[in-house]
N, C-alpha and C positions, 0 to 999 in steps of 0.2 A: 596326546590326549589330555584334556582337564580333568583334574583331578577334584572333585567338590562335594560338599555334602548335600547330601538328598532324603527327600521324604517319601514315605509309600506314597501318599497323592501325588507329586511331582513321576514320580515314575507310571505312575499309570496315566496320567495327563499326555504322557510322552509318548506311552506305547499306543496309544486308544489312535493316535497321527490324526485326531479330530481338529486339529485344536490351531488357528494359526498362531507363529509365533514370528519374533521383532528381529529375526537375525538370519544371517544368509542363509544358514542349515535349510528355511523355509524353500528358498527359492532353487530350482532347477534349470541352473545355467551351465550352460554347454561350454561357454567360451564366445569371444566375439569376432566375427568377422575382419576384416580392416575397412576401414570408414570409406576406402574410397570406390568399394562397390556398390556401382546401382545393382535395384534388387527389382524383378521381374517378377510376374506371376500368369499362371495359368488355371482356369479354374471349370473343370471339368464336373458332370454329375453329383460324381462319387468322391472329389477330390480338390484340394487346394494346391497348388505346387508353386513355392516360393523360390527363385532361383537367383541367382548372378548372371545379371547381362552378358551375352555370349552363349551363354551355356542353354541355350531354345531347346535345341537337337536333343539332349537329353531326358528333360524336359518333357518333353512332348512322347515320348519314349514309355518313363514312368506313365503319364497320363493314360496312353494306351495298356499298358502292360494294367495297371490295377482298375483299369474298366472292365480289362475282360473275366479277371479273375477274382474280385472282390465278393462275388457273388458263392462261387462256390468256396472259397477261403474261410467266407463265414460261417458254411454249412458246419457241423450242426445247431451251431450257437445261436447262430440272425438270418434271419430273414428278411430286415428292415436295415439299412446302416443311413447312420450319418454324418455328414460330411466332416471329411476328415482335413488336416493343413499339414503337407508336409516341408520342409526346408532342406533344400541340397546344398550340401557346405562341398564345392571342389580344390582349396585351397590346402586341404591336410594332406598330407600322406600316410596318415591314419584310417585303415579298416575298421569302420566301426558304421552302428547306426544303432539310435535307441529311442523310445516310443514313452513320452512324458504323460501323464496323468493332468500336473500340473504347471503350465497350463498345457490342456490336452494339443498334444500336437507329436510330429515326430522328424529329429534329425538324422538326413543319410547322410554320412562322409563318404566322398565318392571315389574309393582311393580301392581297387579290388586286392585282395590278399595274393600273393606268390603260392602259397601254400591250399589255396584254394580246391574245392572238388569241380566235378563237370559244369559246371552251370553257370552262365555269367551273373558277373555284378549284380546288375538291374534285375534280375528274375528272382538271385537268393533272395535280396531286400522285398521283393514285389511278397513271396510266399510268407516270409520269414516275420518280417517286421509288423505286414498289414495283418498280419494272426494277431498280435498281441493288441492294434486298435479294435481286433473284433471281441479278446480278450474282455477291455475296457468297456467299451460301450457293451457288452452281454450283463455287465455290473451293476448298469443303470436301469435298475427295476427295483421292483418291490420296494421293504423296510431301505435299501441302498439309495435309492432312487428319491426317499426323500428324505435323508440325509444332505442329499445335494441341493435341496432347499434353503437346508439349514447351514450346510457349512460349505456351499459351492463344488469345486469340481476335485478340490484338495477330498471329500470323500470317500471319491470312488479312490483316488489313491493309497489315502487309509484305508480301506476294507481290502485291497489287494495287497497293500505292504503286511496287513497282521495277519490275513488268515489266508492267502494262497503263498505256498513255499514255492522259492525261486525254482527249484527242480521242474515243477507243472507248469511254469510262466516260460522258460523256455522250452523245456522239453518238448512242449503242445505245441510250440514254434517248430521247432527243428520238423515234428512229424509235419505240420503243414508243410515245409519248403520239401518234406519227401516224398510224401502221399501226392500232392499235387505236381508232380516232375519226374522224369527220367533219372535224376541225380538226389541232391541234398545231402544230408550227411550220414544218413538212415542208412545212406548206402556207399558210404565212404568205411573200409575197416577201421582205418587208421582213428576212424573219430571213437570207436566203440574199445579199442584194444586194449585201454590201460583200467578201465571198468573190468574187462575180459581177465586179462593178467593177475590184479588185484581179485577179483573172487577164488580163480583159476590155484594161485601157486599162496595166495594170502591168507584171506577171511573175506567173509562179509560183514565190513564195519556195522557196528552200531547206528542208527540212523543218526543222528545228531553230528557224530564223525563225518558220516557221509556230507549231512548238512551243509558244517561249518567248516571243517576241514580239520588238520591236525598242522604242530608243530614238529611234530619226529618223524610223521609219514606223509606219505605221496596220497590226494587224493583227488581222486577224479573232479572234475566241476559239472557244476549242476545242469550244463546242456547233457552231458555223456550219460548222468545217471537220469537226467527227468526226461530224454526220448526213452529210455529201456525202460520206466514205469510207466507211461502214456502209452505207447504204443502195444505194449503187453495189456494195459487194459483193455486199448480198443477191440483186439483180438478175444479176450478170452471173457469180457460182458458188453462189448455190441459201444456204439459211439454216445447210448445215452450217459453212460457213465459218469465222463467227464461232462457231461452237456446237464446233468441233475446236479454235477457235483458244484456247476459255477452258479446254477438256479437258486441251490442250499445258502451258497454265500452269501449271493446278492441277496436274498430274500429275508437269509433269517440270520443274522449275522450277531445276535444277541444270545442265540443257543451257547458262543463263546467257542464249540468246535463243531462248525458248519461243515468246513472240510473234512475230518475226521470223521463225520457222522455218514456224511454221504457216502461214504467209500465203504463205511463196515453193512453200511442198509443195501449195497450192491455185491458186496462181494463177501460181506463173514466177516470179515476181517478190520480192525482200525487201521490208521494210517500206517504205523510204525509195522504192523500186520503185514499188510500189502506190501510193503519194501521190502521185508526180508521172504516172505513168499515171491516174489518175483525175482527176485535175485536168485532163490533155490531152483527155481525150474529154467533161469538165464545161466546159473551155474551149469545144470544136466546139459542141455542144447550145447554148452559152449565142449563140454568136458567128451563129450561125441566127437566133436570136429578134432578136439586137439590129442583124437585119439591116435587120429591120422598124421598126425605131423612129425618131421626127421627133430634131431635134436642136432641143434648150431654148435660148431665148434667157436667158442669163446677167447678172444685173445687176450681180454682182460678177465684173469680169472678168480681174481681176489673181489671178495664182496665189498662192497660201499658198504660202511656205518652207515648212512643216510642215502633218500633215494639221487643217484645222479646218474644224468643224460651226456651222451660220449656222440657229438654229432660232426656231421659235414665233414668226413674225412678225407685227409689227403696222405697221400701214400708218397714217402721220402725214399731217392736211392739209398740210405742206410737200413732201411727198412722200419722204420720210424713213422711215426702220423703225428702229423700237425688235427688238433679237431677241435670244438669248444665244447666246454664244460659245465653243464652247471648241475646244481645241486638245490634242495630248496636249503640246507647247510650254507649256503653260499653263494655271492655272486655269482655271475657267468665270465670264464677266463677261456684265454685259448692257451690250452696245453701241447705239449710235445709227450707222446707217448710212448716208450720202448719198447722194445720185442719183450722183455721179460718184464714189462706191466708198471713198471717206475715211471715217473711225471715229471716233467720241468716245466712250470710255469713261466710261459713266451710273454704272455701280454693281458691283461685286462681291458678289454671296451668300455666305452661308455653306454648312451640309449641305444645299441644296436637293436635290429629287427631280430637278428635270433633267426634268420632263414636259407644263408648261406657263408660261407667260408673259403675262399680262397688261395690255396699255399705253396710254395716250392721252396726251392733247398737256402731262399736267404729272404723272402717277402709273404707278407700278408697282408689279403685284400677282405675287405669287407664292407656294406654299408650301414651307418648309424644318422639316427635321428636331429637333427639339430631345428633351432628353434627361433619364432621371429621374436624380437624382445616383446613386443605387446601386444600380439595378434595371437591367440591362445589356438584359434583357427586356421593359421598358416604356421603351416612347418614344414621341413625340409628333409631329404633320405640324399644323404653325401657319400662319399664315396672317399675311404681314408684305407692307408697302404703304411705297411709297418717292415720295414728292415728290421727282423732281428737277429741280425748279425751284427749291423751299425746301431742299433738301439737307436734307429732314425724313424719318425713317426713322418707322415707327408696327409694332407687331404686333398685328394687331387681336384675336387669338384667345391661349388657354392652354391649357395639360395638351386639344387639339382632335386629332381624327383628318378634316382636311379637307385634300382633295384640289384639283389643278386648276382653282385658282379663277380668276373669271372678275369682269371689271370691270363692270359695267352702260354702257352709251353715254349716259343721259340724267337720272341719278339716281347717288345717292351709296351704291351696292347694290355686291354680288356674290354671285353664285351659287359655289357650292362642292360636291365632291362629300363625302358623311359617310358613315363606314365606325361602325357600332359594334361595342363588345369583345364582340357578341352576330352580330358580321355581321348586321345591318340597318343596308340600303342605303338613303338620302337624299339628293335635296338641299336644301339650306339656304340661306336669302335673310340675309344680314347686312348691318345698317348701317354703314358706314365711319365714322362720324360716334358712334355710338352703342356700338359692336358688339352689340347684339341683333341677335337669333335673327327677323326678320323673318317670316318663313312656311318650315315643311320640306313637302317632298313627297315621298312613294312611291308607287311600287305595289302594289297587291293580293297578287302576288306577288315582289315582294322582288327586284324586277330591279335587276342592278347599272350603275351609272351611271359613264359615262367622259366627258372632258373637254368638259363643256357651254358652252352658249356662248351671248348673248343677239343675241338679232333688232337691224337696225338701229333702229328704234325700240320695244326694248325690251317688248314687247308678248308676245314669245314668249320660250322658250328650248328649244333645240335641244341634243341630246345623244345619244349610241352608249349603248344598252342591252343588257346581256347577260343572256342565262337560258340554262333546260338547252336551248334549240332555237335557238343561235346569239345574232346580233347583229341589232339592226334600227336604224332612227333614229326617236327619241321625238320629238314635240314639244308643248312645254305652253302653253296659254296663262296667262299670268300674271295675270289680271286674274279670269278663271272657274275656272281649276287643273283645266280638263280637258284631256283627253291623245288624240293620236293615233298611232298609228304609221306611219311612209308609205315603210316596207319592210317585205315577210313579213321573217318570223324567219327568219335562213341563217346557213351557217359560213363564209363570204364575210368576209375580214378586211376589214373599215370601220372608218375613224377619222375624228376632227377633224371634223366638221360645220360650216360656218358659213351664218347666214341673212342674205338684204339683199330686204326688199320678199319679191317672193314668189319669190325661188329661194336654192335651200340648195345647197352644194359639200361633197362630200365627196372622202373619200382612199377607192378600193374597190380589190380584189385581183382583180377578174370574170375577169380574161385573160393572170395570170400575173404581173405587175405591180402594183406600186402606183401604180394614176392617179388622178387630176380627175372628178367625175362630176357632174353639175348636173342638179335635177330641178327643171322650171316648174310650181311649182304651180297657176297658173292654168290650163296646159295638158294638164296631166299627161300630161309628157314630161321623158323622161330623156335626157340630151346627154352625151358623153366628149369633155372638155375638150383631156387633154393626152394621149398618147401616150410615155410618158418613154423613155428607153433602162433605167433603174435604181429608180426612187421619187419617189414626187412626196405633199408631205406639208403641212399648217400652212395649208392656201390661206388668204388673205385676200383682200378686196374693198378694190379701190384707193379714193381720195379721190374720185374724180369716175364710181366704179363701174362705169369703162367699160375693168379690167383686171382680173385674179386674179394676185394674188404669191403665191407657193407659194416652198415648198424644195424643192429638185431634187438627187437624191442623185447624187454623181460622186466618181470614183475616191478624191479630192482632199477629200470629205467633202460636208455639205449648202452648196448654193451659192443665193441667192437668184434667182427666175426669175420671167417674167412671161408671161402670153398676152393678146390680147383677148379682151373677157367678149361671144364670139357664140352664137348656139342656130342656127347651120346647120345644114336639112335633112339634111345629109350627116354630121351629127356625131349625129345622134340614133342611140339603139341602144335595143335592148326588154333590160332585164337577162335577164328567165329563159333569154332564147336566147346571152348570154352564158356562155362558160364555156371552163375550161381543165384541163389534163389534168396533175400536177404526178408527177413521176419515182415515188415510192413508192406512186401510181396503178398501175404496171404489178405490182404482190404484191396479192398474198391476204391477208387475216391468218388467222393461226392459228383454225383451227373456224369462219372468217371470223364472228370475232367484233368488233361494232363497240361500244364502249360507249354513243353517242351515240345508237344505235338501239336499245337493250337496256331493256327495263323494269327498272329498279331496285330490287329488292326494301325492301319499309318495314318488313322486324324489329326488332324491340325487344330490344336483348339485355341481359340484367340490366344493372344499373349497382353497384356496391360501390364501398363510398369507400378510396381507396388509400393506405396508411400510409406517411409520411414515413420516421418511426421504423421502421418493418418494413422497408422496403427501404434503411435507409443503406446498409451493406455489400453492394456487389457483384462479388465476384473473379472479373474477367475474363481476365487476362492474369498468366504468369508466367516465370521466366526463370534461365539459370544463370550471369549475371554480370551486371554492372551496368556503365553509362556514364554519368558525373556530365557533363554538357555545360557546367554552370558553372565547371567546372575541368579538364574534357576528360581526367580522373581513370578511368580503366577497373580494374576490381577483379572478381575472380573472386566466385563466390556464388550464391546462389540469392536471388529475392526471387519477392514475388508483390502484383498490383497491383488497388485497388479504386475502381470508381468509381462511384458511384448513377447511378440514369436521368436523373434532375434536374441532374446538375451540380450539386449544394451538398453533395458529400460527394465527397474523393476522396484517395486516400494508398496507402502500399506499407508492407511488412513483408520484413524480408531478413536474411542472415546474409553477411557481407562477408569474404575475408580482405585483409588487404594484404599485401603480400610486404615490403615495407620495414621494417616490425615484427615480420613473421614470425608474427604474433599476428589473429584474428578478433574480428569482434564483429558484435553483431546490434542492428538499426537497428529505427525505424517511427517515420514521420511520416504524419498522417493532418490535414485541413486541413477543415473545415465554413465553406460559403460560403452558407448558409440563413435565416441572419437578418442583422441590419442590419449588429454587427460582422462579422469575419471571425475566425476562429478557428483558430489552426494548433497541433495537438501533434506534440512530436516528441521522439525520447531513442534512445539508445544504452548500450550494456553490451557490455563483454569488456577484452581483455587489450590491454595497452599495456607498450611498454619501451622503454630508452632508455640510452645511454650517458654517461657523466661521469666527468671526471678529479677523483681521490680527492686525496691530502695530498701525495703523492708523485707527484704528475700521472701516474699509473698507473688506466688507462681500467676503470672498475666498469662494470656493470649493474645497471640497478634496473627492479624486475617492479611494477604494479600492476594492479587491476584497476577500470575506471575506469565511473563511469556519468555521465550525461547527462540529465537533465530541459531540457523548454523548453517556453514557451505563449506564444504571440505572437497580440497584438489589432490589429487595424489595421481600417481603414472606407475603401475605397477610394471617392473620390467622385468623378462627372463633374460638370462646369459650362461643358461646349461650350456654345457659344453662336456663330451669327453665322460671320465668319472664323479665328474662335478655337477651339482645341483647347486645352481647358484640364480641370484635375481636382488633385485633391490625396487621398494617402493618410496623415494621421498614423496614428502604431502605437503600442503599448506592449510589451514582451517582458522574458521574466525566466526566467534558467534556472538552473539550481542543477548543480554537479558535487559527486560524490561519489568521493573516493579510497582505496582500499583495497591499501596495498603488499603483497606476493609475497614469502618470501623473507626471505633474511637480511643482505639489502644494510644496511650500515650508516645510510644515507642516509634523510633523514627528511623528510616535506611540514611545510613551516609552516603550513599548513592542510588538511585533507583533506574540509573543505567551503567551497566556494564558493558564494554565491547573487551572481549580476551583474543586472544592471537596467538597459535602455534603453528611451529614449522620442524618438519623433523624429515630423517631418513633410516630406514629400516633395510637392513640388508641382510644376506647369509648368502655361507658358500658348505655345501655339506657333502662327504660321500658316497658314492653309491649305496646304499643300503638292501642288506640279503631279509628275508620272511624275519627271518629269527632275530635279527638285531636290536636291541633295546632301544640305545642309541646308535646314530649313526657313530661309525670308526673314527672318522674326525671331521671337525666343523666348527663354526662358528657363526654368529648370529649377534649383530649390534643392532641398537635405536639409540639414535640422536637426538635429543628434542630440547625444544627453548618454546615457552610459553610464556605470554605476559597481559598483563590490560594497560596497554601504550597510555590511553587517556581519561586513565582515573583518576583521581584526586591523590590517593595513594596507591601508588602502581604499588601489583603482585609480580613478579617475576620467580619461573621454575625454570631449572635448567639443568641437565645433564647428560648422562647415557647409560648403558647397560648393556653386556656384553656375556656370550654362551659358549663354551669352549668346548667340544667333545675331543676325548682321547680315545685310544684302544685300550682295553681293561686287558687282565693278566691274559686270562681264555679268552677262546673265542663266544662271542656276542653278550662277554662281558663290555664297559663301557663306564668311562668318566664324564663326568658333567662339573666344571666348573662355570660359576658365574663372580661376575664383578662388577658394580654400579659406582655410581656418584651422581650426588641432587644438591645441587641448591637452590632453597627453598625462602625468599623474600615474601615474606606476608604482608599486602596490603588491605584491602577493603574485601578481597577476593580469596577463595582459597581453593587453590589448586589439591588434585588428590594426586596420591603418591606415585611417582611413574617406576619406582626401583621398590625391586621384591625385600621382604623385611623377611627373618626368622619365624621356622614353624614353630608353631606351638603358641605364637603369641597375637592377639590382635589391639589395635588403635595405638601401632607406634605411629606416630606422629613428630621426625625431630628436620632440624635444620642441616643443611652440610652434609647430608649423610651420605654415608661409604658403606657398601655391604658388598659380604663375601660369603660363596656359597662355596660346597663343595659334596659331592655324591658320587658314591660306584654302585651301579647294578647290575647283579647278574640272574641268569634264570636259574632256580630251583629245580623243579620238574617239571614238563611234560606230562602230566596224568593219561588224558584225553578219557577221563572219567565223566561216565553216564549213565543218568538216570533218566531216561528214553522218553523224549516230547515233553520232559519237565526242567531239566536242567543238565549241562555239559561243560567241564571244566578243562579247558584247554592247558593254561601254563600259569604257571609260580613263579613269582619274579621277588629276588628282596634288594632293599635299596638301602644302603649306608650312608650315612648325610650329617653334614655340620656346618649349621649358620651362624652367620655374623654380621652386628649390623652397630655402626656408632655413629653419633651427629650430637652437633647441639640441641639442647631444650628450649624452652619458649625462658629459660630464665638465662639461657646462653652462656649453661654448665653443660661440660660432655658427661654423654651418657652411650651408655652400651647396654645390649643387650646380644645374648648368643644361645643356642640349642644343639642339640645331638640328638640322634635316635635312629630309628629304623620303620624303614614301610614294606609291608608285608601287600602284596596286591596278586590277585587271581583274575583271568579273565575267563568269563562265562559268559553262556548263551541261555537264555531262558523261555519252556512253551515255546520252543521254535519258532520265535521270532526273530525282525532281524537284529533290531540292535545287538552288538558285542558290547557288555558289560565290563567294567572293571570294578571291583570289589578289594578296598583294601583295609589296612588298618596301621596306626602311625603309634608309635612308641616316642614319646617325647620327654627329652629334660631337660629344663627353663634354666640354666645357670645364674640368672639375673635372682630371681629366687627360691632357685631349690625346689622345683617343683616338676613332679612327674604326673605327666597326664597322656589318656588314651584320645582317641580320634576315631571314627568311621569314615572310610572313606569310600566316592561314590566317582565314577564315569563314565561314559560310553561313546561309541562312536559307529557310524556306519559305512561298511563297503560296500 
């Protein structure tokens, strides 16, 4: 984060998100495609769909899916929509999809989650995502509505960024994809439990807590907690609630708490009101059910200092579990755990998914993320295999889209799940030894396959399938490759299957919970295992199979647990007489419309191929002043700002004045991120002026009018890999000024053209980094650079580098930061500005030659998670111990130095439940050059 000082008006310029500003923070880019896809589209009623050649089938899918259901989605919000643009990105292997303001449009990544509930892909995104465009355009009214006059479409994203809280933006989502379906996650346990847990055995945070999160505690995120305050609305004051509450926003957005006001005029109560009454009576409901529940025998029975998650276990003939770890204390490891609760640290991962684990008595398998160097939008789920007996790492797979992999017991196999950039669903038999493609399997119709698993002797494999009519458990034999299913298809959340001999364990949701379910296949009989208070997940089959270890979710995070492996009469249950009734059960939906039950229409709607070049320029947003964040520089003007749907074209045009010169001038930089280099143009023209003492030190003015050419090349590249976070950007830039003096000032330019020219390369390689970390554990960070003006009369030449070194500090998330520079610095006609950091506490060193040396430890103070409820919350206390150094020549071409020490005190806070996160510091400084001690304020933020 930057650290800089700030003014009240700059900070309310920020928060107001009126206002465009000169620098990327503006723009909402997703990441780019790779250049050599043609892009397609289809363009229905209600809809844009921009796609990758190939990919129709889908395509045409969505087109159908949000015709039919845009209509009731939008109830009670719209009644009118309009047309919406959406973009399928199928190159990630990233779950994700997100709905832009600016420019209004929205990206699916069409990659479905392992972890997934009932419902596929395409329907969660159809309910889920087109909530939030009905969100947006519900905005576009009243006082909102013509704001969008005035400062385009970036408006409406301001008045959602400042006065509706993340919690209601998805939470309103989540109830859409529940109310309208069978499924969602309303009615997944698993999504509600740690909300459940935390009121249950904890507190109920402070709302701001809730908000923002904490440093020393686990806290739910804002899907978990904003479906359990929306959907409690809609039950206990009817659906206008929320439907007066976005009317408030959009309409009167000058009241300052639109939000807040609507909620106490329906229900009694302010915002902060309503969270903790709805949590009291989600408390009561919850405290009922877990009145019922057995209490789990815990194998790890010593508490964590901090919250950590004990998952994917695997059961060792010592009687030991391989599982991974994490903690928000800390990255995620895969640990060895003993009977009597002791750790060895096996291995740390790198991007892994975090959704399966692999183990036996000398390997571990798992898949991690890797990455294409410049396509931010292709990336890759590999498949890497760890002997920790050899301390031999292997990656068995490349540029692979597999999932979940799974070790074979008796052969040198794994099963894997495979996604293609076509979405056809497989699984795939790989030799460890070989890595070929052993045998793939599908089916018929293109069910999607979740965390498979093979029989104990390997003969079968067992796995959760999903289609349009739920989830069932597949199981194949491997030897014939025929398949059965041995559950109807239901929206019943199943996961994790595992088989021993002839009974298979699952995780089911039947009764409200996440439990244990064992079906005898000899007997065809179904048994409920465990009865949890909260989730019960991962079963495995102990060494002597006469126990189930499962993770057992508690307040405290997943904990490792154990039952015996019995089929008591009194444990059996018939599933269809199973069933539970879950809160968003008690509404209707709109026209009681379910998408799950709905026949889907199969139109064909033209396809046209969509022009790169036809849609570069798209002016969304514009404004009557501008805010440079890189210089915290505010200037009056107009500007107006473009960004394509793609994200590989995006830039502003503006006329600026500044009051310091008294003189205007008109900007546009426009940046194309669509092929492999990167491309930025940018230039300026107007009036500049300036003061200087004449012959007789009698203060002239001199008037010019000055222009600005520049074209800058850079290739930003990744090379993450593993623990490492690494990437390198070299550039090339060359810009040309043009001087034209005003006037009849005496005064003359010794050049009235400039051409400069740098070339540099930026690189870092840094560690994984945990929540809590200040700095990263270790890393480093160089820039290279040589700039000059080749053909000036008196060439300038800069040259140097700069260099960031993090260590590990004494404790943990302690942290060293060393730096180290060297400049030289040739003055001709031109003057280069400083590219190497100088000592705090001092400004306009200015020398030649210069060499600086930094050096800082920080560690955190305290954790407060102090709050003053919807006005201010202060999460952590960090202080920083520091000593600069900095020497070069003078312009008289005598060495000089200059050096400081001191200390920076810095807090981060959240303020008015907004989003930006604050930093708030203050700097202790001592000038050794001359004895002088002085204070600092310091100011920064940033947004997640």
């Amino acid at each position: 984060m930057k650290i800089i000082k700030a003014s009240i008006i700059q900070i309310i310029i920020f928060l107001t998100l009126f206002l465009p500003t000169k620098v990327i923070a503006q723009y909402y880019v997703v990441g780019q495609d790779p250049s050599s896809i043609k892009w397609k589209q289809i363009n229905s009623p209600t809809i844009k769909i921009i796609f990758p050649e190939g990919y129709e089938k889908k395509a045409q899918e969505y087109a159908n899916l949000i015709e039919l259901s845009h209509k009731s989605v939008s109830l009670p919000y719209l009644e009118q929509n309009k047309k919406f643009q959406i973009v399928l990105h199928n190159r990630s292997v990233t779950s994700n999809a997100m709905v832009s303001p600016t420019p209004m449009h929205a990206d699916f990544f069409e990659m479905p989650d392992q972890n997934t509930y009932a419902q596929t892909w395409a329907k969660q995104l159809t309910l889920h995502e087109y909530r939030h465009v009905v969100q947006m355009q519900k905005l576009n009214q009243g006082f909102t509505k013509g704001l969008t006059y005035a400062f385009g479409e970036q408006a409406i994203g301001g008045i959602m960024g400042v006065f509706l809280p993340f919690w209601f933006i998805e939470g309103d989502a989540v109830f859409s994809e529940t109310i309208y379906s069978n499924s969602g996650r309303g009615r997944s346990p698993d999504f509600t439990m740690d909300l459940k847990a935390q009121v249950l055995d904890k507190r109920i945070y402070p709302y701001d807590k809730a908000l923002y999160g904490s440093y020393k505690d686990y806290v739910p995120d804002h899907y978990t907690l904003g479906y359990e305050l929306v959907v409690n609305g809609n039950i206990n004051y009817g659906k206008e609630l929320w439907n007066n509450t976005l009317n408030n926003v959009a309409r009167r957005p000058y009241t300052f708490i639109p939000f807040t006001k609507s909620i106490k005029d329906k229900t009694g109560v302010a915002k902060v009101g309503y969270y903790k009454k709805t949590l009291e009576s989600s408390k009561n409901r919850w405290a009922d059910i877990d009145s019922t529940k057995t209490k789990t025998s815990i194998i790890i029975p010593q508490k964590e200092k901090f919250f950590t998650n004990y998952r994917f276990i695997n059961s060792l003939k010592d009687d030991s579990f391989i599982v991974e770890k994490s903690s928000i204390d800390d990255i995620n490891r895969f640990v060895k755990v003993y009977p009597d609760g002791s750790e060895e640290k096996i291995f740390t991962p790198g991007y892994n998914f975090m959704e399966s684990l692999s183990a036996n008595d000398s390997l571990l398998c798992w898949n991690e993320k890797t990455f294409d160097p410049r396509w931010s939008n292709r990336d890759y789920s590999v498949i890497k295999i760890y002997n920790y007996k050899k301390k031999k790492l292997k990656q068995l797979t490349r540029k692979s889209r597999l999932f979940s992999p799974a070790l074979a017991n008796n052969s040198s196999k794994i099963v894997a799940v495979s996604v293609s950039e076509l979405n056809q669903y497989s699984l795939q038999i790989i030799d460890i030894n070989t890595k070929e493609i052993i045998n793939e399997f599908n089916t018929p119709n293109n069910l999607f396959f979740t965390h498979p698993r093979w029989s104990d002797n390997d003969n079968f494999i067992i796995a959760i399938v999903l289609g349009e009519n739920g989830k069932s458990i597949i199981l194949i034999n491997t030897k014939t490759w025929k398949y059965e299913f041995f559950l109807p298809f239901s929206y019943v959340d199943i996961k994790r299957p595992v088989m021993n001999g002839n009974r298979i364990i699952y995780s089911g949701t039947y009764e409200g919970t996440s439990d244990l379910y064992m079906i005898d296949i000899s007997r065809n009989q179904t048994f409920k295992l465990t009865n949890v208070r909260f989730g019960a997940s991962d079963a495995v089959f102990s060494a002597d199979e006469k126990e189930v270890h499962f993770a057992s979710y508690t307040s405290d995070g997943y904990r490792i647990a154990s039952i015996p492996l019995t089929n008591k009469k009194s444990d059996r249950v018939e599933l269809p007489n199973l069933k539970t009734n879950y809160i968003v059960d008690q509404l209707s939906p709109e026209n009681a419309f379910n998408l799950d039950d709905s026949i889907v229409p199969n139109k064909e709607y033209p396809i046209k191929k969509y022009s790169r070049l036809g849609h570069l320029f798209n002016l969304h947003s514009w404004g009557l002043a501008a805010v440079d964040l890189n210089n915290y520089d505010f200037q009056p003007g107009v500007s107006i700002l473009t960004q394509n749907i793609l994200s590989t074209a995006y830039g502003s045009i503006g006329y600026y004045y500044d009051p310091n010169e008294n003189a205007g001038k008109t900007k546009l930089d426009f940046t194309y991120a669509g092929w492999y280099p990167m491309i930025k143009l940018s230039s300026d023209y107007g009036l500049r002026r300036t003061n200087y003492p004449d012959s007789n030190n009698v203060s002239q003015e001199i008037r010019w009018m000055e222009t600005n050419l520049a074209l800058g090349i850079s290739i930003p590249l990744s090379f993450t890999s593993g623990i490492w976070y690494m990437g390198m950007q070299p550039y090339v830039n060359g810009s040309q000024k043009f001087l034209n003096k005003v006037g009849e000032s005496p005064a003359n330019f010794s050049e009235d053209q400039i051409t400069s020219l740098s070339y540099g390369l930026f690189a870092y390689t840094q560690y994984k980094r945990s929540k809590k970390d200040i700095f990263p554990k270790w890393g480093f960070t160089t820039n290279i650079f040589y700039r000059h003006t080749p053909f000036s009369k008196s060439v300038s030449v800069n040259y140097g580098w700069a260099e960031t070194y993090y260590f590990p500090g004494i404790f943990n998330h302690h942290g060293i930061r060393l730096y180290s520079a060297f400049q030289y610095n040739q003055k001709g006609n031109y003057s280069y500005s400083n590219m190497v950091s100088t000592p705090r506490g001092y400004t306009g060193i200015n020398l030649n030659n210069m060499i600086s040396l930094k050096a800082e430890y920080a560690l955190p103070i305290i954790y407060p998670d102090m709050d003053i409820q919807a006005v201010a919350y202060l999460k952590r206390v960090t202080l920083h111990v520091y000593c600069d150094y900095v020497t070069g020549d003078n312009y008289h071409g005598n060495t000089q130095s200059y050096s400081s020490a001191g200390l920076e005190l810095y807090s981060d806070w959240n303020f008015l439940s907004l989003i930006p996160n604050i930093k708030l510091g203050v700097r202790s400084n001592y000038r050794f050059f001359d004895k002088q001690m002085n204070f600092e304020f310091l100011y920064g933020f940033s947004i997640n």
